[in-house]
VEXDREN-2710 file (C-alpha; in Angstrom, 1 decimal):
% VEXDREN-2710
k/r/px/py/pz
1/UNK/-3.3/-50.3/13.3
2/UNK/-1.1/-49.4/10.7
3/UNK/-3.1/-49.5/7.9
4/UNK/-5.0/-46.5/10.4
5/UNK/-2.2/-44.7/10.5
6/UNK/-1.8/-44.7/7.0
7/UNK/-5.5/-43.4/6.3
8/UNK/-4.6/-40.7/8.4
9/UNK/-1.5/-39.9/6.6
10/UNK/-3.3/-39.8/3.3
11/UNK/-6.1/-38.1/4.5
12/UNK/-3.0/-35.5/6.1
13/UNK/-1.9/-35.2/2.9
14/UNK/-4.9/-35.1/0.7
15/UNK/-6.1/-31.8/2.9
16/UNK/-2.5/-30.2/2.6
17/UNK/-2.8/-31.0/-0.8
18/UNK/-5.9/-29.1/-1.1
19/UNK/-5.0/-26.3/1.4
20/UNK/-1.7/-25.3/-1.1
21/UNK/-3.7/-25.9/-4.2
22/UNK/-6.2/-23.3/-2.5
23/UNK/-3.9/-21.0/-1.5
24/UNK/-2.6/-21.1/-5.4
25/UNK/-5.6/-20.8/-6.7
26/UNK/-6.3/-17.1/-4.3
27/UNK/-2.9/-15.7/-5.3
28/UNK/-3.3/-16.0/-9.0
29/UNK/-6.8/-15.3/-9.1
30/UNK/-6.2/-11.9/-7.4
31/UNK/-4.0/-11.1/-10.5
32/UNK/-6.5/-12.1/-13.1
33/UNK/-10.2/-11.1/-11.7
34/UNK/-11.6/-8.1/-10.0
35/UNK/-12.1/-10.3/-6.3
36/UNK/-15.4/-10.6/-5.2
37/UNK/-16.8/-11.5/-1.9
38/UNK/-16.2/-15.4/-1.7
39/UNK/-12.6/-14.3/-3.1
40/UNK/-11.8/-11.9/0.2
41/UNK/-13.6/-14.7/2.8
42/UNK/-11.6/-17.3/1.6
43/UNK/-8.3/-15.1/1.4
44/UNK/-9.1/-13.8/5.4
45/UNK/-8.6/-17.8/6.4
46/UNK/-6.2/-19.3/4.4
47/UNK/-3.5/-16.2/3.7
48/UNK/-1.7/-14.7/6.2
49/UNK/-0.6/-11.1/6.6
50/UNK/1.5/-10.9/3.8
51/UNK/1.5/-14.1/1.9
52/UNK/0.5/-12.5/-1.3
53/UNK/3.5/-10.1/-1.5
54/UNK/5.7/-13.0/-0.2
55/UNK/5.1/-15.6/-2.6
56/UNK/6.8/-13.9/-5.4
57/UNK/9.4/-12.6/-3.7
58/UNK/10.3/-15.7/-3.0
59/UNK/12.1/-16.2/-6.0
60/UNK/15.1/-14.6/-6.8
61/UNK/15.2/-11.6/-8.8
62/UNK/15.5/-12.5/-12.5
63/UNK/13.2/-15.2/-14.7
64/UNK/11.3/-18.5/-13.3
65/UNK/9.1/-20.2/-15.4
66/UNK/5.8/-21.4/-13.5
67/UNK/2.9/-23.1/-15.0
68/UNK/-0.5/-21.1/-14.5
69/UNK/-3.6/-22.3/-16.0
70/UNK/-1.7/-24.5/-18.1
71/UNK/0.9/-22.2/-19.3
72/UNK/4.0/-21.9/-18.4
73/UNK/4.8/-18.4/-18.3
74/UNK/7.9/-16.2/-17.0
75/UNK/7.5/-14.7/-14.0
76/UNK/9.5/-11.2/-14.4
77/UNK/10.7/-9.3/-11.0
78/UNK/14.0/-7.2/-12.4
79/UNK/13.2/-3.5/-12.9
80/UNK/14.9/-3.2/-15.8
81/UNK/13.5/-6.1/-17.5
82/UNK/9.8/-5.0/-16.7
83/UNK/11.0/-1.3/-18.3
84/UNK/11.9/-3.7/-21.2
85/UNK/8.5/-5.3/-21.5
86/UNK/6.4/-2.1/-21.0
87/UNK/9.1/0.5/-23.3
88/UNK/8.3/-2.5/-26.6
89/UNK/4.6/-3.3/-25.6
90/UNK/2.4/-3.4/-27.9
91/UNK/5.0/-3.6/-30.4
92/UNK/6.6/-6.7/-29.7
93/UNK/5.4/-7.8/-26.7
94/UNK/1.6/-8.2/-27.0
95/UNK/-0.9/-9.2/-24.4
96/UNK/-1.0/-12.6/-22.5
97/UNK/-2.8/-15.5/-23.6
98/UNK/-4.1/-15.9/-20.0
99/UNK/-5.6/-12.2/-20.1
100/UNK/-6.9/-12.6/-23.8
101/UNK/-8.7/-15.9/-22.8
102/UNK/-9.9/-14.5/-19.7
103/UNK/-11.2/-11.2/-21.2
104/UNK/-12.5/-12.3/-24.9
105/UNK/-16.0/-13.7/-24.1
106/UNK/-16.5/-10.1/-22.4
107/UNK/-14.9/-7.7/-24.7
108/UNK/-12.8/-9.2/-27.1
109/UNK/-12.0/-5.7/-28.8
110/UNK/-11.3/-3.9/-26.0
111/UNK/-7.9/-1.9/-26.4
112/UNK/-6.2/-4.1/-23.6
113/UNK/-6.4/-7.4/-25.8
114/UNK/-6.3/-6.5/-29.3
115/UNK/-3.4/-7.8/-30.8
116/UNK/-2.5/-6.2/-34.2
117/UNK/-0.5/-2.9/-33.4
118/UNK/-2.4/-0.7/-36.1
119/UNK/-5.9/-1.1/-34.4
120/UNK/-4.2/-0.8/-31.1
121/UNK/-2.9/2.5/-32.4
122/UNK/-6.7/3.7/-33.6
123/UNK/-8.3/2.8/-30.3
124/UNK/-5.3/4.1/-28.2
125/UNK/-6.1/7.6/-30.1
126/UNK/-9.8/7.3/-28.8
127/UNK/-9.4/6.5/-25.9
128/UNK/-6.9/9.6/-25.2
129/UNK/-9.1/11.6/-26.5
130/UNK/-11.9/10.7/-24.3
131/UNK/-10.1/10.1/-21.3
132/UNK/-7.5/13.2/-21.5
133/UNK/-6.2/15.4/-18.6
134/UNK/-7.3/18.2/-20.6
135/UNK/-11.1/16.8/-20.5
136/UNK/-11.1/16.7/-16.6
137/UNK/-9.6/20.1/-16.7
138/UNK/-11.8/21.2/-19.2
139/UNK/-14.8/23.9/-18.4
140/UNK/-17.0/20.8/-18.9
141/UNK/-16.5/18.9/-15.9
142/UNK/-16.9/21.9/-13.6
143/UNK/-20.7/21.1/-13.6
144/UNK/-19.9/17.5/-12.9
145/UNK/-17.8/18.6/-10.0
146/UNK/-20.7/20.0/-8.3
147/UNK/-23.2/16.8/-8.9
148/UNK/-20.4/15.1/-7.5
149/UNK/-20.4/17.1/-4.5
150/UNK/-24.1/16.8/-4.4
151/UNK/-24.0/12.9/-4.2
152/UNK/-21.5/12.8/-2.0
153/UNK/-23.6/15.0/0.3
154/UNK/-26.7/12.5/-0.4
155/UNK/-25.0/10.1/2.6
156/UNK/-24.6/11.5/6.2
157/UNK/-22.2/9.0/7.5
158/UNK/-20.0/6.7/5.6
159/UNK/-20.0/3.5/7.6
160/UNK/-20.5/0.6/5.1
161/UNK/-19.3/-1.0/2.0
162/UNK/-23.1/-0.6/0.4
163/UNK/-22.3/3.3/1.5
164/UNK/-19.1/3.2/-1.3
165/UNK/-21.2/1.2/-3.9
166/UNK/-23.9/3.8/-3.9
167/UNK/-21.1/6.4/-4.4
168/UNK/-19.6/4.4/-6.7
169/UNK/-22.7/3.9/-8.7
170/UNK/-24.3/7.0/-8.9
171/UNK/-20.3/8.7/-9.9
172/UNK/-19.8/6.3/-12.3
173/UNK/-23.0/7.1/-14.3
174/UNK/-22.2/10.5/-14.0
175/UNK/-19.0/10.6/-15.5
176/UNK/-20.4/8.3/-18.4
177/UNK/-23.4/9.8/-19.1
178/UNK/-23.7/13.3/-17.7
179/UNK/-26.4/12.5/-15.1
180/UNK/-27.3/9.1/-12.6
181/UNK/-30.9/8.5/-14.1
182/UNK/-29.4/5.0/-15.7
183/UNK/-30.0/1.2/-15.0
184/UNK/-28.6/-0.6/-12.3
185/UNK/-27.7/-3.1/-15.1
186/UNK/-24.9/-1.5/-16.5
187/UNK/-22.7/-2.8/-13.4
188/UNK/-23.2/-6.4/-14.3
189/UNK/-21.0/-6.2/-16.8
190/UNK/-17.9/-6.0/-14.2
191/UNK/-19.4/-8.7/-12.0
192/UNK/-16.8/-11.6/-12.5
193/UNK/-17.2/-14.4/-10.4
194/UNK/-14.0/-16.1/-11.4
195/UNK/-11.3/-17.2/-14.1
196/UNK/-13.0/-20.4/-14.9
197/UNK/-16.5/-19.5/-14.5
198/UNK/-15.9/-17.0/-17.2
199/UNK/-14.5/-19.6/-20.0
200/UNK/-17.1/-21.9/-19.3
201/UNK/-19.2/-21.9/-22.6
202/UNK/-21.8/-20.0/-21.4
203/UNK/-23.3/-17.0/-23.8
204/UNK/-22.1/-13.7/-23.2
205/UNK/-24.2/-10.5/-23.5
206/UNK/-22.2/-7.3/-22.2
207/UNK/-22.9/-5.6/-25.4
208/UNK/-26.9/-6.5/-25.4
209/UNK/-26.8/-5.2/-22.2
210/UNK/-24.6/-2.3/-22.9
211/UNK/-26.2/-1.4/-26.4
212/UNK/-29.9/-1.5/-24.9
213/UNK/-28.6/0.8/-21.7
214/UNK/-27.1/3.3/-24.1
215/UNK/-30.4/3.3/-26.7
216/UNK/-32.4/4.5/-23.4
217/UNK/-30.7/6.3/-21.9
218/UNK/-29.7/9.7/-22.4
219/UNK/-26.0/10.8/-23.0
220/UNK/-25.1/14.4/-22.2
221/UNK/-22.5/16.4/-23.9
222/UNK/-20.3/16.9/-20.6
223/UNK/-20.3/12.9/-19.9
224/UNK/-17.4/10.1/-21.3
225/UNK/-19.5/9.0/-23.8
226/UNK/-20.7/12.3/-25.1
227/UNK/-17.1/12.7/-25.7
228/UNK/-17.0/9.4/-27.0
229/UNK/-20.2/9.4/-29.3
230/UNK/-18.2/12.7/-31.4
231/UNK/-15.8/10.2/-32.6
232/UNK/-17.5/7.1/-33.4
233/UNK/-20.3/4.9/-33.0
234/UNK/-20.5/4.1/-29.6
235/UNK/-23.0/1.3/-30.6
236/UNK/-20.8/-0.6/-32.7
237/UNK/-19.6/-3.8/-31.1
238/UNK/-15.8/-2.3/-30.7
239/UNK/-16.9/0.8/-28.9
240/UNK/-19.0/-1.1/-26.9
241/UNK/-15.9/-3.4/-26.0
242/UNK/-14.2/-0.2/-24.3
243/UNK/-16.8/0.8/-22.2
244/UNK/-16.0/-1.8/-19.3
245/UNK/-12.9/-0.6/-19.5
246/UNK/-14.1/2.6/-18.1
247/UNK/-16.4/0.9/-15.6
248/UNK/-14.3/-1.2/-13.3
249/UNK/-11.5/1.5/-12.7
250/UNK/-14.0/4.2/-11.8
251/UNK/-16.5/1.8/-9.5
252/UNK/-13.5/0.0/-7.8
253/UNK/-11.7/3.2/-7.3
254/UNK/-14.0/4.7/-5.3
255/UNK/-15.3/1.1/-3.4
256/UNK/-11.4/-0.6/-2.6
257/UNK/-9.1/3.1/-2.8
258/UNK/-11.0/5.6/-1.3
259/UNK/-12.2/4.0/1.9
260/UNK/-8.8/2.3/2.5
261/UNK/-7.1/5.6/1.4
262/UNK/-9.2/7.6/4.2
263/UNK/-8.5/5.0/6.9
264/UNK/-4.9/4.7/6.6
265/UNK/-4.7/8.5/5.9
266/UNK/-6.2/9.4/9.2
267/UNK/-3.3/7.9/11.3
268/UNK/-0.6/10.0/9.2
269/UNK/0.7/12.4/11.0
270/UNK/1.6/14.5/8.5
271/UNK/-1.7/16.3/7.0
272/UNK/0.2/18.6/4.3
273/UNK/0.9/16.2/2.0
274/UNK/-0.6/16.5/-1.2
275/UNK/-3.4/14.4/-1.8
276/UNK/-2.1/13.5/-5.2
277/UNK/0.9/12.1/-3.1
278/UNK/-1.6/10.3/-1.1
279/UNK/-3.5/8.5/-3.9
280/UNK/-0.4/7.6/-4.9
281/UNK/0.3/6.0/-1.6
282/UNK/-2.6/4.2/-1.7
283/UNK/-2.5/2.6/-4.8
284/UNK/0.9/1.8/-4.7
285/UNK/0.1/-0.3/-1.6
286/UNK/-3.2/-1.4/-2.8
287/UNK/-3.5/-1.9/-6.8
288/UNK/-6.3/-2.9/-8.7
289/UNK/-4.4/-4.4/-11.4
290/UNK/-1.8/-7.2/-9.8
291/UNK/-0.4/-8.3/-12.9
292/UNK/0.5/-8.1/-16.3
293/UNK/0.7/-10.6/-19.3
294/UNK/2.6/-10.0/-22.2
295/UNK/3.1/-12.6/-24.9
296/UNK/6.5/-12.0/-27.3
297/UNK/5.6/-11.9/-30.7
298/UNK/9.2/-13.0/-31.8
299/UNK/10.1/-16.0/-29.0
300/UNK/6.2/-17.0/-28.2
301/UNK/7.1/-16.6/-24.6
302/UNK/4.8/-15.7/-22.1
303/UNK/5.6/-13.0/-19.6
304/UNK/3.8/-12.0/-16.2
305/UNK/4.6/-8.9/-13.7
306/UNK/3.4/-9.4/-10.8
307/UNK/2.9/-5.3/-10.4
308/UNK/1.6/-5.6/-6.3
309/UNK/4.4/-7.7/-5.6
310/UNK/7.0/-5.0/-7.3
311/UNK/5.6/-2.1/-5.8
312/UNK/6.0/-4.0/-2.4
313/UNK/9.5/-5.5/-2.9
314/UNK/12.0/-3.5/-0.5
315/UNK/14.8/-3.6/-3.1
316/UNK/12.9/-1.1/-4.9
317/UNK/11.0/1.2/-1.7
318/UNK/11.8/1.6/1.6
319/UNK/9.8/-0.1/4.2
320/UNK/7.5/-1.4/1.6
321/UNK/4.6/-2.0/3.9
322/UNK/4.2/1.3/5.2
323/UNK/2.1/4.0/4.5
324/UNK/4.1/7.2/3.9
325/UNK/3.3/9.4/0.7
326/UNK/5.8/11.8/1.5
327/UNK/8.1/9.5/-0.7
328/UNK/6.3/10.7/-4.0
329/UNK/7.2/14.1/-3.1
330/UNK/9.8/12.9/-5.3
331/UNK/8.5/13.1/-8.7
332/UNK/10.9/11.5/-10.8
333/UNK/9.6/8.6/-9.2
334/UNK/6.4/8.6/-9.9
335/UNK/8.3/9.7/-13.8
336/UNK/9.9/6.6/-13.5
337/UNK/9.0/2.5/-13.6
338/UNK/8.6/3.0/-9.4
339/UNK/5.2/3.9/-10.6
340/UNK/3.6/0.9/-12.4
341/UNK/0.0/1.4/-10.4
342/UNK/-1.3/2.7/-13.8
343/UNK/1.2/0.6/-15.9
344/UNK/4.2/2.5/-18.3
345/UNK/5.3/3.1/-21.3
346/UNK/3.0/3.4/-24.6
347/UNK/0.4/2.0/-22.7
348/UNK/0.5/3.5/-19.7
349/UNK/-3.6/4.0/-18.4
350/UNK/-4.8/7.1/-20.4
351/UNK/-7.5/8.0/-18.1
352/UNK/-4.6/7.9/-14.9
353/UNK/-5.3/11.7/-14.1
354/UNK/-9.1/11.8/-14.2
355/UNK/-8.8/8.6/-11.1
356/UNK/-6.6/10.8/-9.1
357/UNK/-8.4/14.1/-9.8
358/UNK/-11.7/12.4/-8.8
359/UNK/-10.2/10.4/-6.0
360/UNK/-9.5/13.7/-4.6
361/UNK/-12.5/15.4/-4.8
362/UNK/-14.2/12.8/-3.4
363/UNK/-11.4/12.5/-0.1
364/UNK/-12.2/16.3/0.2
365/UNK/-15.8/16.0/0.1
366/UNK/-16.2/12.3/2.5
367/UNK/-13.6/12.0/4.7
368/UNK/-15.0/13.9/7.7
369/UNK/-18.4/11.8/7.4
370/UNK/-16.3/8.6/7.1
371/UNK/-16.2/6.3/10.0
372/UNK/-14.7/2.3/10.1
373/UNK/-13.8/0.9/13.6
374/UNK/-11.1/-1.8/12.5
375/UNK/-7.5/-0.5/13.6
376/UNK/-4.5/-0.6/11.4
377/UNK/-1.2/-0.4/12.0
378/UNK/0.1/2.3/9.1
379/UNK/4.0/0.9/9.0
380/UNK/2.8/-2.7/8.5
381/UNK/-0.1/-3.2/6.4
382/UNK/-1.4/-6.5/5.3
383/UNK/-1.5/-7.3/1.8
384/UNK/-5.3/-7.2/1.4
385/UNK/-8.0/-5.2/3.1
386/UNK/-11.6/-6.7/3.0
387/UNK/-14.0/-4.5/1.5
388/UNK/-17.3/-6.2/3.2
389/UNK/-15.0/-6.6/6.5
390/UNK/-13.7/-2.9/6.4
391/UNK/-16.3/-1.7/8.5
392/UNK/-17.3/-4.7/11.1
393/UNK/-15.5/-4.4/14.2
394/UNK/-13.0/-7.6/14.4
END
């Protein structure tokens, strides 16, 4: 009898065990790859409303060391020590070990790894000058704005995630190469199943794929990489390594923000808020990028913001959970490190002004053919939204 009891105990044990080590496993992983489908399933069973945002905050305000992956790293909550981080990155603090090892079989001279501060500096430069504000306002993208509109109009009703990804698709090619007669293929290159599947030693051929793309494809003046292509070789294996930089922001943008953006939106009360506000809103609430690494050049210590967690925490914004963009009417906080959605400091995301400015058109241009039937309550959102869920009746 007892030695039943004790099986059970183990076994008990063993599945708590497993359960925690799962629940781990789909926190951290939501900070280090884009989530995919299995991702948002598992996450809808084992997390509950807000145990994303809670698991951090936890800990009290200052510097814990946790082991992730095998290092132990410093998790960083303090305002003014993330202001710190981001005012001396890349200078001093360069990126993570976790995000280098993560990201270097896909693109291992893409800006947001490179370690030496003088080639930082170089691709920095290009990548302003490709992703400027002044570009999006330029006469250039006027024509763009109208193929926009015109893909936009392709869909009668929004009603589906496969409705987004074909918006997503087709606006991504656009704004890369001028027009949307381009493979299919190109997205594969943001398709990450996972942490570990990606360090596996398995060969990696984002820039075959990427080279061959750009060889057949033609690339318009009034397109990202026409910009791109007056400056450099966009062939060359460190060009090539920016690209998917471009990519995921765009494509999950337009997938994740702007249906959840257009949901949540319709149940404010308020309709003469600024959309800019909005977007802000949105992505303060729901961030692509969770965290940030940062390695100290000097100490050897690794550092990680956890950015979602921050921009929830109610020591910084009132009622954290709620939707309300009337609070970035304010613009010294959006100035300020209240606004870490597209990073701070020296390398705050250049291309932060052509997301918003095409969020908006596209809100202007969807949101009355836009239909989802789950209900939400706008002063208490849950940490994560499921994209394939977002339109299936719960």
């Amino acid at each position: 009898m007892y030695k039943i009891l004790f099986i059970i105990f183990l076994l008990i044990l063993m599945i708590n065990i497993f359960k925690f080590q799962l629940y781990l496993m789909l926190i951290f992983n939501k900070g280090i790859i884009n989530p995919n489908k299995i991702w948002y399933t598992l996450s809808d069973i084992i997390l509950d409303k807000h145990d994303f945002i809670n698991f951090v905050l936890s800990y009290e305000e200052g510097e814990y060391k946790k082991n992730i992956f095998g290092y132990n790293i410093n998790i960083i909550n303090k305002l003014e020590d993330i202001k710190l981080l981001l005012d001396n990155s890349p200078t001093r603090f360069k990126r993570g070990n976790i995000k280098y090892n993560f990201l270097k079989k896909m693109m291992k001279h893409n800006i947001g790894i490179i370690y030496d501060t003088e080639k930082w500096l170089e691709l920095r430069q290009q990548n302003e000058y490709v992703l400027s504000t002044q570009y999006i306002k330029s006469n250039l993208i006027l024509d763009l704005i109208k193929n926009i509109e015109n893909i936009c109009n392709e869909i009668e009703l929004y009603n589906s995630y496969d409705s987004f990804q074909y918006l997503a698709k087709n606006i991504t090619k656009l704004l890369l190469f001028g027009h949307t007669n381009v493979s299919d293929e190109i997205f594969s290159i943001i398709d990450t199943p996972s942490y570990f599947e990606i360090n596996l030693d398995k060969k990696n051929n984002n820039r075959d794929i990427l080279r061959n793309i750009l060889i057949k494809s033609d690339i318009y003046k009034n397109s990202l990489l026409g910009k791109f292509s007056e400056i450099t070789d966009i062939t060359s294996d460190i060009s090539l390594d920016q690209i998917p930089h471009w990519i995921f922001p765009i494509f999950n943008s337009i997938t994740l923000s702007l249906p959840r953006l257009i949901k949540i939106d319709s149940y404010y009360k308020n309709k003469d808020v600024k959309i800019r506000n909005k977007i802000l809103e949105i992505t303060r609430l729901y961030n692509q990028v969770v965290t940030l690494f940062r390695l100290d050049s000097i100490t050897n210590q690794e550092y990680l913001i956890f950015i979602q967690m921050f921009l929830r925490n109610k020591k910084y914004f009132e009622n954290p959970h709620s939707y309300n963009p009337e609070r970035w009417n304010n613009k010294n906080l959006e100035n300020e490190y209240y606004s870490l959605m597209f990073s701070q400091g020296p390398q705050i995301c250049p291309g932060k002004n052509i997301i918003i400015q095409l969020l908006e058109i596209l809100y202007i241009n969807i949101k009355d053919k836009f239909y989802s039937p789950i209900e939400l309550d706008i002063n208490d959102l849950p940490d994560g939204l499921n994209p394939f869920t977002f339109f299936i009746t719960q």
